[in-house]
C-alpha positions as a printed Julia matrix, in Angstrom:
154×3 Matrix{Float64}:
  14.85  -13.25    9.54
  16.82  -10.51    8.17
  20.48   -9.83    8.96
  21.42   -6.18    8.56
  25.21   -7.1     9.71
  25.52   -9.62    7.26
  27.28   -9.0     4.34
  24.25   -9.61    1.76
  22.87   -5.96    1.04
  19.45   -6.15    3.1
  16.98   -5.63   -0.21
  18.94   -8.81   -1.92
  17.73  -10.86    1.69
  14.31   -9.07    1.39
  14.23  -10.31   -2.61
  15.38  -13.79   -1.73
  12.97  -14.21    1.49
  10.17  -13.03   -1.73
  11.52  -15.13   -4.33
  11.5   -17.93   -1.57
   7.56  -17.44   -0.78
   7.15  -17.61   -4.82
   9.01  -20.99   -5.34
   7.57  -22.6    -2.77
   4.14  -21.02   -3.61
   2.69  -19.02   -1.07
   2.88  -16.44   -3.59
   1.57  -18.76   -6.59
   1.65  -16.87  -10.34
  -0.95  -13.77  -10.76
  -0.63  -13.01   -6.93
  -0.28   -9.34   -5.78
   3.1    -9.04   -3.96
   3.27   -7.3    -0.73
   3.22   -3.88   -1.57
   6.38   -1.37   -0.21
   4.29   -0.4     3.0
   3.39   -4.06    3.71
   7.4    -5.37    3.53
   7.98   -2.04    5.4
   5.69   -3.08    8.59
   6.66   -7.28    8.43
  10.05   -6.93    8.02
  10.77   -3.2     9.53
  13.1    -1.73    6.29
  13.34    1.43    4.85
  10.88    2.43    1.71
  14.1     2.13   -0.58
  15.01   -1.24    0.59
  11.65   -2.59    0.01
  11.81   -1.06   -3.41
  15.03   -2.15   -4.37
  13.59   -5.61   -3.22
  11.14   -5.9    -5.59
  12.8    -3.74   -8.53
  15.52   -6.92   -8.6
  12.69   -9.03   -8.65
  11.5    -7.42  -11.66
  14.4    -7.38  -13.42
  15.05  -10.94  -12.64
  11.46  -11.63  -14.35
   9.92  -13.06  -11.07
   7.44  -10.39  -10.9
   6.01   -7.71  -13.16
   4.29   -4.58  -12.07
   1.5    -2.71  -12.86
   1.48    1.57  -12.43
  -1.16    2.28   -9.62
  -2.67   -1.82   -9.21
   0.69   -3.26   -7.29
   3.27   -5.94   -8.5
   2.19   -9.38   -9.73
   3.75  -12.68   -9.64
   5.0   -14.41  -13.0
   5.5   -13.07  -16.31
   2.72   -9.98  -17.63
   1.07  -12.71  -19.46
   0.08  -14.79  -16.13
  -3.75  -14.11  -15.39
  -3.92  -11.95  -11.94
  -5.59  -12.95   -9.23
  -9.37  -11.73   -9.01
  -9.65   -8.74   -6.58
 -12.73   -7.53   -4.73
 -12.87   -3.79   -5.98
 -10.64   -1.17   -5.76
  -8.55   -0.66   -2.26
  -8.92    3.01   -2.53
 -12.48    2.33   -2.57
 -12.57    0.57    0.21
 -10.45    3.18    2.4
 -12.84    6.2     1.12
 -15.8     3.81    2.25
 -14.17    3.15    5.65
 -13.56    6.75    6.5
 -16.38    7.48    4.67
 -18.7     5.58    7.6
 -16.27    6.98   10.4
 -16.8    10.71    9.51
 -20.55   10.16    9.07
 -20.58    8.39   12.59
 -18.55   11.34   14.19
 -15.72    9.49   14.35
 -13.12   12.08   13.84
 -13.55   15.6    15.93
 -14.69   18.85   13.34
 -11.79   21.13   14.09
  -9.47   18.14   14.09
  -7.46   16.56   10.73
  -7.97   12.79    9.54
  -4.56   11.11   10.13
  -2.08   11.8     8.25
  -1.64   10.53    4.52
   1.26    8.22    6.06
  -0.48    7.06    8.71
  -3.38    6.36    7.14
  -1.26    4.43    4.53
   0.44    2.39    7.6
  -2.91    1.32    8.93
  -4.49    0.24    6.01
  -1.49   -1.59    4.84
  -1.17    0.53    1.19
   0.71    2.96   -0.42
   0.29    6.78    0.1
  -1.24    7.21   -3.67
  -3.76    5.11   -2.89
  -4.6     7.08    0.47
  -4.75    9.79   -2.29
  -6.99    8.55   -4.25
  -9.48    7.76   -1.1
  -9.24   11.09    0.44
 -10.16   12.32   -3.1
 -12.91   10.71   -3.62
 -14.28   11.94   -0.21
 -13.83   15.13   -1.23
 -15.68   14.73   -4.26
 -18.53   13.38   -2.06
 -18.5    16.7    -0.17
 -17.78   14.9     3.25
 -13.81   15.95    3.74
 -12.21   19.14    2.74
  -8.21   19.75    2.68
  -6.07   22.9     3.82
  -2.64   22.96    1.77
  -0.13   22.18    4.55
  -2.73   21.36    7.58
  -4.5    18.41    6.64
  -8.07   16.73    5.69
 -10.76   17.79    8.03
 -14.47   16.25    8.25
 -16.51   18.71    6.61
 -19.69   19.88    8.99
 -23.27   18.21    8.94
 -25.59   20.37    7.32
């Protein structure tokens, strides 16, 4: 779909493949966009193309963007799309139910913040904000520069 030989930049073919799914509306107004992570796993591009992506997008008025809920279709005023809760959420209550089922080994760290963000298809702040809540429920703790670990039954 992409041609990285081509002489169009790859984020202005990543932009126009978006722009393309907006016009023809797959992505209709108040729809979140693919976040970075997402465009980084379907089309298999760097972080900074994905962002460049959708920062022309932005400036072209296609999209607007909202600090720590994802990027939106139309102009701010367009209603957004309903969601079902907060992703974090979501992720804490996942790994939540995996560390209370033994899921992850005692002495062993949860994946990685990355990897975690790879396999549930978000960015690594909201990973954040998961693994923090699970800390304030007592059920993880983190060691600067080892990891998250599943904190012992009592």
């Amino acid at each position: 779909m992409l041609n990285p030989r081509g002489p169009v930049p790859l984020y202005r073919q990543l932009a126009d493949v978006l722009r393309k799914r907006i016009d023809s509306g797959e992505l209709r107004p108040g729809a979140l966009v693919p976040s970075e992570a997402a465009l980084m796993s379907e089309f298999g591009v760097a972080r900074i193309t994905a962002r460049h992506a959708i920062r022309e997008l932005r400036e072209a008025g296609a999209i607007y963007t909202v600090r720590g809920e994802g990027s939106f279709v139309g102009p701010e005023k367009a209603p957004r799309e309903a969601r079902s809760g907060w992703v974090f959420q979501t992720i804490a209550d996942d790994l939540a139910a995996k560390v209370a089922a033994g899921g992850f080994e005692q002495d062993m760290p949860l994946p990685s913040e990355t990897q975690l963000a790879q396999q549930y298809d978000v960015a690594k702040g909201t990973v954040r904000r998961a693994l923090a809540l699970l800390r304030e429920r007592g059920l993880v703790y983190t060691v600067a520069g080892r990891g998250t670990y599943p904190r012992p039954p009592s």
